[in-house]
C-alpha positions as CSV (number, residue, x, y, z in Angstrom):
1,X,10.4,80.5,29.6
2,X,6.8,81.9,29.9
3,X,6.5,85.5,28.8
4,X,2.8,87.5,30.0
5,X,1.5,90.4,29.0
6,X,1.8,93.4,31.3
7,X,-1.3,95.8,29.7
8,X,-4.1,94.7,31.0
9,X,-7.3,93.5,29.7
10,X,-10.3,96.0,29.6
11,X,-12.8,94.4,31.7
12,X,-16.3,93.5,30.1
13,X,-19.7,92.6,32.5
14,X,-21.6,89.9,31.4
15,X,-25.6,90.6,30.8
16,X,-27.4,89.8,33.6
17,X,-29.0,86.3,33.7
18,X,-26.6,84.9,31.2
19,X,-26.1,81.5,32.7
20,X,-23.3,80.2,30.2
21,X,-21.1,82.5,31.2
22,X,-22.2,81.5,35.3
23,X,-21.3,77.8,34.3
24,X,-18.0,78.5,33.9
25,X,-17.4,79.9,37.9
26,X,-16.6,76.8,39.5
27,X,-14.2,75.8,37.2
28,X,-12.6,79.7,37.4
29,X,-12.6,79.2,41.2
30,X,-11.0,75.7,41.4
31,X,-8.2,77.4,38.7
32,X,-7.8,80.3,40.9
33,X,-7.1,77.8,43.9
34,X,-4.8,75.8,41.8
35,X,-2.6,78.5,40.6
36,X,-4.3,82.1,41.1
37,X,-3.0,84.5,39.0
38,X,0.1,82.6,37.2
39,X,-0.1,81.9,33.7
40,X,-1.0,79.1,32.7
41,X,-1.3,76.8,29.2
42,X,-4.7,74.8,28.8
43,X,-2.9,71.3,29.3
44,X,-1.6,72.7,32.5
45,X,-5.2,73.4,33.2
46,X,-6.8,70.0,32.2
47,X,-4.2,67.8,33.8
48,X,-4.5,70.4,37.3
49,X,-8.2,70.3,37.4
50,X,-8.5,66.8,36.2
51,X,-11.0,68.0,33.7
52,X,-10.8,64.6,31.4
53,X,-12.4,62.6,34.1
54,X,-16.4,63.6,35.7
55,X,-15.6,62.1,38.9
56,X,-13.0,64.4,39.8
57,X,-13.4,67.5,38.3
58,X,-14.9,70.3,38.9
59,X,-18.1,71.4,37.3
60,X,-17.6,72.1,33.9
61,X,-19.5,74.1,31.5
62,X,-21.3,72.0,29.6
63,X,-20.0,73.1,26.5
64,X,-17.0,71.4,27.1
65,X,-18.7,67.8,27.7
66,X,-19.2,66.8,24.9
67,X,-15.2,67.7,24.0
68,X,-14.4,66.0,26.9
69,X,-15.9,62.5,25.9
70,X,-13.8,62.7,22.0
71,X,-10.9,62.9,24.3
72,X,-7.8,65.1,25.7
73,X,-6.6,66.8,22.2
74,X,-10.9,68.0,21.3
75,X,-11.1,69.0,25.2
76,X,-7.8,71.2,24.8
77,X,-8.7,72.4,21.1
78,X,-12.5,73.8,22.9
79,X,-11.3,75.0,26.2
80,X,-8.6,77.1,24.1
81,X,-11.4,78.2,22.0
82,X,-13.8,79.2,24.7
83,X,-10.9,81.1,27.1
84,X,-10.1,83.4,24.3
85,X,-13.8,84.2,23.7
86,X,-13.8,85.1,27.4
87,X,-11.0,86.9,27.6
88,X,-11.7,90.0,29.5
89,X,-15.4,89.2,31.1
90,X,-15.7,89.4,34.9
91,X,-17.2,86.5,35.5
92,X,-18.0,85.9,39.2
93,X,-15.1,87.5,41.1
94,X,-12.4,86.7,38.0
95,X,-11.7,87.9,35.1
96,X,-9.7,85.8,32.1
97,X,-6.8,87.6,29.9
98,X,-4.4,86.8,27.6
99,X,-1.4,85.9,29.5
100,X,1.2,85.5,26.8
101,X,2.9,82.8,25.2
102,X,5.3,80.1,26.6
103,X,7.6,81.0,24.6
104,X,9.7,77.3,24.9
105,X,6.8,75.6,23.5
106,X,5.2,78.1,21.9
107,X,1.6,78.1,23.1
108,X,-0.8,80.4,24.6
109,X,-0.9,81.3,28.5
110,X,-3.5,82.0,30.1
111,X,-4.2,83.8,33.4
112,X,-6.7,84.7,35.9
113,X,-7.7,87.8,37.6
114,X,-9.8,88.9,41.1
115,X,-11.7,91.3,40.7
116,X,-12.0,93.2,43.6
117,X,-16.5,93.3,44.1
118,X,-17.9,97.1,43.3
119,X,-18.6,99.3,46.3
120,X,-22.3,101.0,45.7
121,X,-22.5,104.5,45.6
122,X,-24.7,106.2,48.6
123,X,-24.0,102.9,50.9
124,X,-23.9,104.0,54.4
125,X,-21.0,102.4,55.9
């Protein structure tokens, strides 16, 4: 049974310019596609996005490449690692929180937001 968290996550706004955290959109989007905004475990994301093999997945961040080539448990193990340091940046239209733990198997969820894009103040409409 999956169990998510109903607070939600105080969103944070990257620096400007920082392209690590721009390297992760495409793979945020394809996730989004995949599942939107249903948690998910990292396996469930690996196996989805067929991130263990270049030719069909999407683009990755290249911190996770090098993961990728020691195989399916280091790729989990980093992606795991790098989703909870982003937990809470808006990163293109999404944000990534904390979505709970499966509780059968006792892992952590994950979960995607849309952000809905800023309107500017004093645009004439």
């Amino acid at each position: 049974m999956k169990t998510s968290i109903t607070s939600p996550t105080p969103m944070r706004k990257p620096l400007v310019g920082d392209e690590q955290l721009d390297e992760w959109e495409p793979l945020l989007t394809a996730w989004w596609t995949h599942f939107g905004d249903e948690p998910v475990t990292v396996d469930e994301l690996r196996v989805a996005l067929s991130l263990d093999t270049p030719e069909n997945s999407p683009a990755i961040p290249t911190s996770l490449l090098r993961p990728r080539r020691k195989g399916p448990g280091a790729l989990k193990r980093s992606l795991g690692r790098r989703l909870a340091a982003l937990v809470g940046w808006t990163i293109g239209s999404f944000v990534v929180c904390d979505g709970g733990e499966d509780s059968h198997v006792h892992v952590r969820l994950w979960q995607l937001r849309q952000v809905q894009p800023e309107t500017r103040q004093g645009a004439i409409e």
